[in-house]
C-alpha positions, 0 to 999 in steps of 0.5 A, a space after each residue: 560752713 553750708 550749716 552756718 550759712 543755712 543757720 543765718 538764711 532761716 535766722 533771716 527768714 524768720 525775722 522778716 516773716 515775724 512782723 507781718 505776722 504779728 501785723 495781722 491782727 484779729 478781727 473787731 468786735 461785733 457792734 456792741 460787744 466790748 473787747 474784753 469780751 470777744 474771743 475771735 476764732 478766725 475772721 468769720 467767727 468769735 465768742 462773746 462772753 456774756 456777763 449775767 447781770 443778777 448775780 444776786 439771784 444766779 448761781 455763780 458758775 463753776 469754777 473754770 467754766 463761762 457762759 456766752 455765744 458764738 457769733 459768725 460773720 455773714 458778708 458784712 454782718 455779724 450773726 448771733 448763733 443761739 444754741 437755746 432748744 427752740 425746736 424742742 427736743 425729743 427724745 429718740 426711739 429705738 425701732 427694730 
């Protein structure tokens, strides 16, 4: 009897819990990002999926891979992380 009774009190539980789970959402894309192309990773980050408009002289991409940018929320602001080698990059040495 404790064990159906346990049964019925979590079945409970879990149908109350269920709807504000489902309430909350993901946050909304950044302006000018389209929906099909936000992947949110929390409320302060996401993944935009970037299209390339000439495909005519790219290559297509492989297989199961996208190209795109991560964007983080500052405030009330959204910011584009840019992962393109600005600084440069130099190749390590090895002293002894």
């Amino acid at each position: 009897m404790k064990q159906i009774l346990g049964i019925i009190l979590a079945t409970l539980i879990v149908i109350s819990v269920a709807p504000n789970a489902r309430s909350l959402g993901s946050p909304s894309p950044p302006h000018g990002v389209s929906a099909n192309d936000w992947i949110p990773l929390g409320d302060a980050a996401g993944f935009v999926i970037a299209h390339d408009d000439s495909t005519h002289t790219a290559v297509n991409p492989a297989a199961g891979t996208v190209k795109g940018y991560f964007m983080v929320r500052r405030k009330d602001s959204w910011l584009r992380v840019d992962s393109t080698p600005d600084y440069g990059v130099q190749k390590a040495a090895m002293q002894r």
